[in-house]
C-alpha positions in Angstrom: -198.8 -156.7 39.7 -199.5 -155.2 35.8 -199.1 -157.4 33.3 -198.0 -154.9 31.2 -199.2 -156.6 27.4 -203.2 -156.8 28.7 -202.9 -153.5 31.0 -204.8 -155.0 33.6 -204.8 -154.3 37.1 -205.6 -156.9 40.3 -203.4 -159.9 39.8 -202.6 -161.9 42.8 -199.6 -163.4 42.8 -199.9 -166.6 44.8 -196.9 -168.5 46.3 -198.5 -171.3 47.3 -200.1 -172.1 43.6 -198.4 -174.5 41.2 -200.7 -172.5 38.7 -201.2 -169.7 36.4 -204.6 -169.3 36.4 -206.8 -166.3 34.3 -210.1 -165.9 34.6 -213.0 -166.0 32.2 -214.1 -162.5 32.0 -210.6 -161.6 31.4 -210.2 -163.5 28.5 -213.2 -162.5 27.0 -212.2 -158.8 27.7 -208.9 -159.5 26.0 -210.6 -160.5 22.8 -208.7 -163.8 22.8 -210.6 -166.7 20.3 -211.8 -170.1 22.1 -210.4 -171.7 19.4 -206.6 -171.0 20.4 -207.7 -173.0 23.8 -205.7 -176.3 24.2 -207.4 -179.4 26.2 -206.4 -179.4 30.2 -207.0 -182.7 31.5 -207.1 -182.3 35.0 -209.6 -180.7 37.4 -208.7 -177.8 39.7 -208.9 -177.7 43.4 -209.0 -175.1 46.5 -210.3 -171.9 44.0 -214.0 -172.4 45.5 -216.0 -175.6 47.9 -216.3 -177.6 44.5 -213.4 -179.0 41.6 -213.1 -177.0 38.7 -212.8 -178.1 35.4 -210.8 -176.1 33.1 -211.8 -174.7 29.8 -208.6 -175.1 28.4 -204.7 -173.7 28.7 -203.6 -170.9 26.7 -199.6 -170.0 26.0 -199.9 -166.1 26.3 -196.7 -163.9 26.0 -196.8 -162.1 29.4 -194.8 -158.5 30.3 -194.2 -158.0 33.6 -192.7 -154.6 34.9 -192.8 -151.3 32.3 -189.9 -149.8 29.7 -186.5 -151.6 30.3 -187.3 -152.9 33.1 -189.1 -155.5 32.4 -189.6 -159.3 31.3 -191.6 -160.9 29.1 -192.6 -164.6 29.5 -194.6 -167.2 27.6 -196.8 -168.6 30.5 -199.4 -171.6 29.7 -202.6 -169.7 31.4 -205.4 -172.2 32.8 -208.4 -170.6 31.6 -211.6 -171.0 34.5 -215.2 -169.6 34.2 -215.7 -168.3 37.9 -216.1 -165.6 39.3 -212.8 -163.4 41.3 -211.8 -160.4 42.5 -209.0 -160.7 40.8 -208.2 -161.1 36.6 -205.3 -163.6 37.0 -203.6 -165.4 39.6 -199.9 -165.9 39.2 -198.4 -169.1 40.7 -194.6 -170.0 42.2 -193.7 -171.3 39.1 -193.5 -168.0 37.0 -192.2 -166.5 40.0 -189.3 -168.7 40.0 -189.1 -168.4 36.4 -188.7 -164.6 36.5 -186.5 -164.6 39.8 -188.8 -162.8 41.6 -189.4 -162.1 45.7 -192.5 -161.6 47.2 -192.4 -158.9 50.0 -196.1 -159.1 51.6 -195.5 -156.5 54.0 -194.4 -153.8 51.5 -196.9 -155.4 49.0 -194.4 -155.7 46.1 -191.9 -157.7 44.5 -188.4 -157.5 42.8 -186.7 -159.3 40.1 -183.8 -158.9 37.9 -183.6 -157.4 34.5 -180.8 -156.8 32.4 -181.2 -153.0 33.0 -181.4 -153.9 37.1 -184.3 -154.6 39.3 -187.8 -154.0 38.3 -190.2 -153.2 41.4 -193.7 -153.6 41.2 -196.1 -152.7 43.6 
């Protein structure tokens, strides 16, 4: 997946998360200020062996897809200071929110725009 607004490659998107997750060094990369961070109260499991506690949630507008086909979302990003392969994880919840099917075996997925379906591999 691209998220189109960081241009950043290696996002899992994750169908089993209730999460939007992004990690550390990406939000560093991106420049973003820890001030903007909003307390998260609760402590995250199944990431790594131990709980992990949250910096903070950040609202970041979100483009997924390129040109006209695409959709942007404001998505409430849990902000953790580990170490991934990937930059961001993308949990069921967006996905639902953007309409969006998964296709593992073709590694891709499809959702509607009002200029028709966006495809991202």
């Amino acid at each position: 997946m691209i998220l189109a607004n960081t241009h950043l490659h290696r996002t899992l998107v994750d169908q089993g998360s209730s999460a939007d997750i992004l990690f550390k060094p990406v939000f560093d990369k991106l420049g973003l200020d820890k001030k903007g961070l909003r307390a998260y109260p609760d402590t995250l499991f199944e990431l790594r062996d131990t709980p992990i506690k949250p910096l903070g949630f950040m609202p970041l507008h979100t483009t997924f897809g390129k040109g006209t086909k695409s959709k942007t979302l404001s998505i409430d990003f849990i902000i953790v200071d580990i170490a991934s392969a990937y930059n961001a994880l993308i949990g069921r919840t967006t996905i639902n929110r953007l309409g969006e099917v998964v296709s593992t075996p073709y590694l891709c997925m499809k959702f509607p725009t009002p200029e028709g379906i966006a495809t991202i591999r």
